[in-house]
C-alpha positions in Angstrom: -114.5 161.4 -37.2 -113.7 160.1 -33.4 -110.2 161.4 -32.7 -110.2 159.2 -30.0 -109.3 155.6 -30.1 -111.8 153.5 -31.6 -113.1 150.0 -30.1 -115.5 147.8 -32.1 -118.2 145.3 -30.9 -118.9 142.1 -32.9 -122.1 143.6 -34.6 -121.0 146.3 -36.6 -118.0 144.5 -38.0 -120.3 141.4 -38.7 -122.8 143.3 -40.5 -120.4 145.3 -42.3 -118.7 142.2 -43.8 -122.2 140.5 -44.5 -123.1 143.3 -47.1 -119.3 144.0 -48.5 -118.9 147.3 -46.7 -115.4 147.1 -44.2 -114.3 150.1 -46.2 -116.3 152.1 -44.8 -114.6 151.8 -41.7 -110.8 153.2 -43.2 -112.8 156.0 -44.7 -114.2 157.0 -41.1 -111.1 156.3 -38.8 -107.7 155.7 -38.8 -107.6 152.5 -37.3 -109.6 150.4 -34.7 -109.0 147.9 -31.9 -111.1 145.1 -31.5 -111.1 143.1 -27.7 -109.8 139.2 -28.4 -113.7 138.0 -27.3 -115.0 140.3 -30.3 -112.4 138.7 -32.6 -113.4 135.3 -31.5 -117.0 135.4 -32.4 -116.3 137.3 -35.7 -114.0 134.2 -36.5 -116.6 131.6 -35.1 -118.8 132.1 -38.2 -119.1 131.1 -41.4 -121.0 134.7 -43.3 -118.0 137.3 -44.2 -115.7 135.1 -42.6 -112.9 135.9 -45.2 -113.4 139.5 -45.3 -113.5 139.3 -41.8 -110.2 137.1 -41.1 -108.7 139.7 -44.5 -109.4 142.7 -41.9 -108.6 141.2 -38.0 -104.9 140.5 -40.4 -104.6 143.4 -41.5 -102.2 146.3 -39.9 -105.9 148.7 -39.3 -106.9 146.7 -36.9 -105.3 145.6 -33.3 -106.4 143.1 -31.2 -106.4 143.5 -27.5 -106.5 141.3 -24.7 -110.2 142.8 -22.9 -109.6 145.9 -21.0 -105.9 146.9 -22.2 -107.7 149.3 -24.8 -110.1 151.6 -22.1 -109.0 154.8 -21.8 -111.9 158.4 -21.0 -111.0 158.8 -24.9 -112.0 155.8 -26.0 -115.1 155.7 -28.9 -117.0 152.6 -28.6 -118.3 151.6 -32.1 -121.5 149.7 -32.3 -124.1 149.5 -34.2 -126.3 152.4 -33.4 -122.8 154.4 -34.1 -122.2 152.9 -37.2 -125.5 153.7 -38.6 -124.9 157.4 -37.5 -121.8 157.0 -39.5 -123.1 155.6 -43.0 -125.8 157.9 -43.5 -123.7 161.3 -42.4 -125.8 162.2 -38.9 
């Protein structure tokens, strides 16, 4: 697991809520911050939507204004990562 703080794009979230799986982001970090843009196009859609708006609410994730989160420590989280993640590499 990152020990560094962890910033999300827009794909892994997305895809995560299309197939029922944002659990699988508590069980890998402690919590994550997702930049305002990234929380805007999650909430654009319709797929996952709930789960979606259920997570951006919830006290695991922070939204930042773009920028306010970068620090040498930070772990971007994207797809390619996530993947990584799931299936233990």
């Amino acid at each position: 697991m990152p020990s560094s703080e962890v910033v999300s794009d827009t794909s892994p979230l997305l895809n995560l809520a299309l197939v029922d799986r944002l659990g699988v982001l508590s069980e890998q970090f402690e919590s994550i911050t997702v930049p305002d843009a990234v929380r805007t196009e999650l909430l654009a859609g319709e797929d996952g939507a709930d789960r979606l708006e259920t997570l951006l609410e919830s006290d695991f994730v922070s939204v930042q204004p773009a920028g306010k989160y970068e620090t040498n420590s930070t772990y971007h989280l994207d797809c390619c990562k996530l993947i990584n993640i799931i299936i233990g590499i």
